[in-house]
VMD Tcl script that draws the C-alpha trace (Angstrom):
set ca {
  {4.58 10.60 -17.69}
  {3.01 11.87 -21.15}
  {-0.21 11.09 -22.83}
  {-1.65 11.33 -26.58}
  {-5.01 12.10 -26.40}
  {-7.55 9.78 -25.34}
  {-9.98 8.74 -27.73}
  {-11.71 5.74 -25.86}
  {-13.64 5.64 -23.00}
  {-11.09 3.49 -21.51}
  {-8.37 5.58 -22.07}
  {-10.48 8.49 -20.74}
  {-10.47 6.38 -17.30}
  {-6.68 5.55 -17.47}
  {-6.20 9.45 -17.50}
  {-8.36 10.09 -14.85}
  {-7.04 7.27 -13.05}
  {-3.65 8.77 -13.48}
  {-4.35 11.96 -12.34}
  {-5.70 11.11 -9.03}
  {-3.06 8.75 -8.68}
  {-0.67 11.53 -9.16}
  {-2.57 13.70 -6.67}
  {-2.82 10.96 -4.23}
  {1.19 10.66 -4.18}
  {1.64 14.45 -3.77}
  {-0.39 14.63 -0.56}
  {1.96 12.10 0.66}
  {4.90 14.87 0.22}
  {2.29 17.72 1.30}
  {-0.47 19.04 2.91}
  {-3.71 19.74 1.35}
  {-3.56 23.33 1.65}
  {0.27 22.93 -1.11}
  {-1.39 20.92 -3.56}
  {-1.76 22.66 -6.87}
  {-3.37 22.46 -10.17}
  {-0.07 23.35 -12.06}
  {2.27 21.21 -10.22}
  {-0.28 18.10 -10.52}
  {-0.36 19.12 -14.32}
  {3.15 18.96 -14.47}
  {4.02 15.77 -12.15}
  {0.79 13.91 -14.44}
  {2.80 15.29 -17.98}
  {-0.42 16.79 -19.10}
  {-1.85 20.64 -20.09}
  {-3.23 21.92 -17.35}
  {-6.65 22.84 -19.99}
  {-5.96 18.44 -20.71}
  {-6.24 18.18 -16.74}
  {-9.45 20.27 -16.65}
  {-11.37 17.86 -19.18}
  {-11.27 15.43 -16.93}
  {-12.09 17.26 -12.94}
  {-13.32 20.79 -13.17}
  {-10.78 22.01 -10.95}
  {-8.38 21.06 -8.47}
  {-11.02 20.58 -5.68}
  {-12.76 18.27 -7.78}
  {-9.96 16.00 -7.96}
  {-9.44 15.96 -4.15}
  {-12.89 16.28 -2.84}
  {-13.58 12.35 -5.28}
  {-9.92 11.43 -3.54}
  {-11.64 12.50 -0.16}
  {-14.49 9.79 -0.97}
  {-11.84 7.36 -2.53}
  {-9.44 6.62 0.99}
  {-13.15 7.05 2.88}
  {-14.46 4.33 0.88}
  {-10.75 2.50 1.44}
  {-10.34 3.55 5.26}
  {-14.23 2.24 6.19}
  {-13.17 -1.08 4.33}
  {-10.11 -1.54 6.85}
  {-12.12 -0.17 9.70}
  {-14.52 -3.27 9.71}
  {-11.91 -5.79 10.39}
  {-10.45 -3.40 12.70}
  {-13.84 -3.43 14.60}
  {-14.65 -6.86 14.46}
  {-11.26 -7.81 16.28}
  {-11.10 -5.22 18.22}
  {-14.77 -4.73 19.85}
  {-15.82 -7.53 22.43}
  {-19.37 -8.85 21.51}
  {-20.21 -9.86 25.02}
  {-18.35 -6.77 26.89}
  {-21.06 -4.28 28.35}
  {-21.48 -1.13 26.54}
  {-19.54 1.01 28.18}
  {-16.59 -1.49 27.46}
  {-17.68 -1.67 24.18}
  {-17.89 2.33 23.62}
  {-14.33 2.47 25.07}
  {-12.80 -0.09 23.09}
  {-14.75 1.32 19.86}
  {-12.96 5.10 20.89}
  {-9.60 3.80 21.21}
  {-10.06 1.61 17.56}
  {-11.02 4.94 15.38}
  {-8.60 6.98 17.21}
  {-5.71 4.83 16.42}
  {-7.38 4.30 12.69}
  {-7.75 7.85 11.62}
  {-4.74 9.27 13.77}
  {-2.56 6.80 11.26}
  {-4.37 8.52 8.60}
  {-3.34 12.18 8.55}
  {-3.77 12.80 4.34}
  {-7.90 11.54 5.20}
  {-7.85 13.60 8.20}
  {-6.40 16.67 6.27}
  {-9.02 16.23 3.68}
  {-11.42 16.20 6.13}
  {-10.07 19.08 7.51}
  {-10.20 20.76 4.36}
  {-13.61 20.14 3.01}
  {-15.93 22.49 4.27}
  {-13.60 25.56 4.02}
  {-11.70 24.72 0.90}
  {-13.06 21.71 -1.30}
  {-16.50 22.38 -1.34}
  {-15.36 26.45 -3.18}
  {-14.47 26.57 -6.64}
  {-16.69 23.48 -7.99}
  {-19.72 22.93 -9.43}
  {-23.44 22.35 -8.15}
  {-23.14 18.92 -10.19}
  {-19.87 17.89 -8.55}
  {-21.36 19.07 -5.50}
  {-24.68 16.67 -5.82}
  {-22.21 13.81 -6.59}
  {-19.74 14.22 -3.62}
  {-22.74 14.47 -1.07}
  {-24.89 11.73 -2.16}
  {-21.23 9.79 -2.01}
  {-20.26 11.22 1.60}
  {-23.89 9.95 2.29}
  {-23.60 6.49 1.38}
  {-20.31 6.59 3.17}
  {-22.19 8.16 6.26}
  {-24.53 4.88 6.14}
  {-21.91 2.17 5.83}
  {-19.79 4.12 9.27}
  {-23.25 4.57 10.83}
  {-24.78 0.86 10.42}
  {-21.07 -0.22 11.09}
  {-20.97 1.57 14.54}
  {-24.20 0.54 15.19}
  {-23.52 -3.47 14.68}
  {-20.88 -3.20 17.60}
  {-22.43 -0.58 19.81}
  {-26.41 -1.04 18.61}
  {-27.12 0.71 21.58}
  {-26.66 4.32 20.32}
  {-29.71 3.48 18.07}
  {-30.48 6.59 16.53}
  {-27.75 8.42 17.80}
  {-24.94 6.52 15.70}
  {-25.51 8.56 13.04}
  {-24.92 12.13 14.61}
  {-21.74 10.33 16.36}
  {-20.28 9.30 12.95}
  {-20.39 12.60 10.92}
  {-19.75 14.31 14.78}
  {-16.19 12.24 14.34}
  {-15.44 12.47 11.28}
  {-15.48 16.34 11.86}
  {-13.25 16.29 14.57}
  {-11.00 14.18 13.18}
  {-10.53 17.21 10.33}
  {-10.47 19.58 12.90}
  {-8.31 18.27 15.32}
  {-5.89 17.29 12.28}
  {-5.01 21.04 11.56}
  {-2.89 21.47 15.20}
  {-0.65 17.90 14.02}
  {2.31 18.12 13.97}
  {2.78 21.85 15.31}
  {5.04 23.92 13.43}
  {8.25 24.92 14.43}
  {7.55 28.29 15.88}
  {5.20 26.17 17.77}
  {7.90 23.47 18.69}
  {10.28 26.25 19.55}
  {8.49 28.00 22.11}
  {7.06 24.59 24.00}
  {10.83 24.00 24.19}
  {11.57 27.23 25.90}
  {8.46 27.63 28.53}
  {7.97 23.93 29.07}
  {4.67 25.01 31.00}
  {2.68 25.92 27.27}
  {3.75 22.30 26.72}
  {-0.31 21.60 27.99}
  {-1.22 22.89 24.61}
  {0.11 20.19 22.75}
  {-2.29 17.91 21.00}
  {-1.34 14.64 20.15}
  {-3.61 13.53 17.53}
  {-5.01 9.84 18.65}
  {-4.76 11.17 22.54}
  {-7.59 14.08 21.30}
  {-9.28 12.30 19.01}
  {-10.11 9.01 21.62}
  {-11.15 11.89 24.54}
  {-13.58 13.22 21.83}
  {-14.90 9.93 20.89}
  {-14.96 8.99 24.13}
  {-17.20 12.07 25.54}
  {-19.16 11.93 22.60}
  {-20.34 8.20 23.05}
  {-20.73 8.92 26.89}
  {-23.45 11.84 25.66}
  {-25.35 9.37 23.06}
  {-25.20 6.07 25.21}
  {-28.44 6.04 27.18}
  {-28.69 6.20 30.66}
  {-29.60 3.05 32.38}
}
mol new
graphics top color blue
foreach p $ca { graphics top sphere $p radius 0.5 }
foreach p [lrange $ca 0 end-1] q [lrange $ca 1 end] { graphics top cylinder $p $q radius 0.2 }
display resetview
């Protein structure tokens, strides 16, 4: 892929559409922590100085594809929900059922997850206040759609939806980083079976966590 320079505003927003594009296909080859500004550069068939007109740096470009599959990923999740979560089940039923629907979701989702995983530690470093002002008032908005989401199909966390969101979004990052284990890690569950308890499998941990954590916000009848 090569460019000439853009001189329109449109063309300006086919480049930048381009480049996360490109960045959005390398994270389906690799992890987060292997994408780089030079190889995107290369794979887009642009300078990298021509990159850095158009994202400050390479955690710009993934922290805006971070609120890109959000925004995509809380689109699918409301269908998910509304066939998923029984109306007239009791809460309880309802919390379950709304555990097992994210885990499966986000567990099908690793590139999200790894993002998540990577924003606090890695994506946040190396950009601007500006670009930080943008992705939070973003990751806000996003926070409000999950929350009132949650809330229409489990309205009894009330105020508590909120902290239950961002609490599993989180751990969905977190938990992420251990999936799939690498092969040293493979190797030596193969030869002492017993450290085999160890292993996480990602939806397995991430519907226990959602599932404790709605058990802690539900309130007590």
């Amino acid at each position: 892929m090569t460019f000439q320079r853009a001189r329109s505003e449109e063309q300006r927003e086919i480049r930048r559409r381009a480049i996360l594009d490109t960045a959005a296909a390398m994270l389906d080859e690799m992890p987060v922590s292997e994408v780089s500004l030079n190889e995107l550069s290369r794979r887009v068939g642009l300078a990298k100085s021509n990159v850095l007109r158009y994202f400050e740096s390479r955690e710009a470009v993934l922290l805006e594809l971070l609120d890109v599959f959000l925004g995509s990923w809380l689109a699918e999740l409301t269908d998910e929900l509304a066939a998923g979560v029984e109306a007239q089940a009791s809460p309880e039923v309802r919390a379950g059922q709304l555990a097992e629907i994210l885990s499966r979701s986000l567990s099908e989702r690793v590139v999200l997850c790894d993002l998540f995983g990577a924003q606090g530690g890695v994506l946040e470093h190396n950009v601007s206040v500006d670009v930080v002002k943008r992705h939070k008032r973003s990751s806000l908005a996003r926070l409000d759609v999950m929350t009132d989401l949650v809330r229409r199909h489990l309205p009894e966390l009330g105020a508590g939806a909120q902290l239950f969101c961002l609490m599993s979004l989180v751990s969905a990052g977190a938990l992420s980083a251990y999936v799939p284990p690498p092969p040293s890690l493979v190797a030596a569950y193969a030869e002492e079976p017993a450290l085999g308890v160890l292993h996480l499998d990602l939806r397995e941990a991430l519907r226990d966590a959602f599932t404790a954590a709605l058990v802690g916000v539900l309130p007590r009848a």
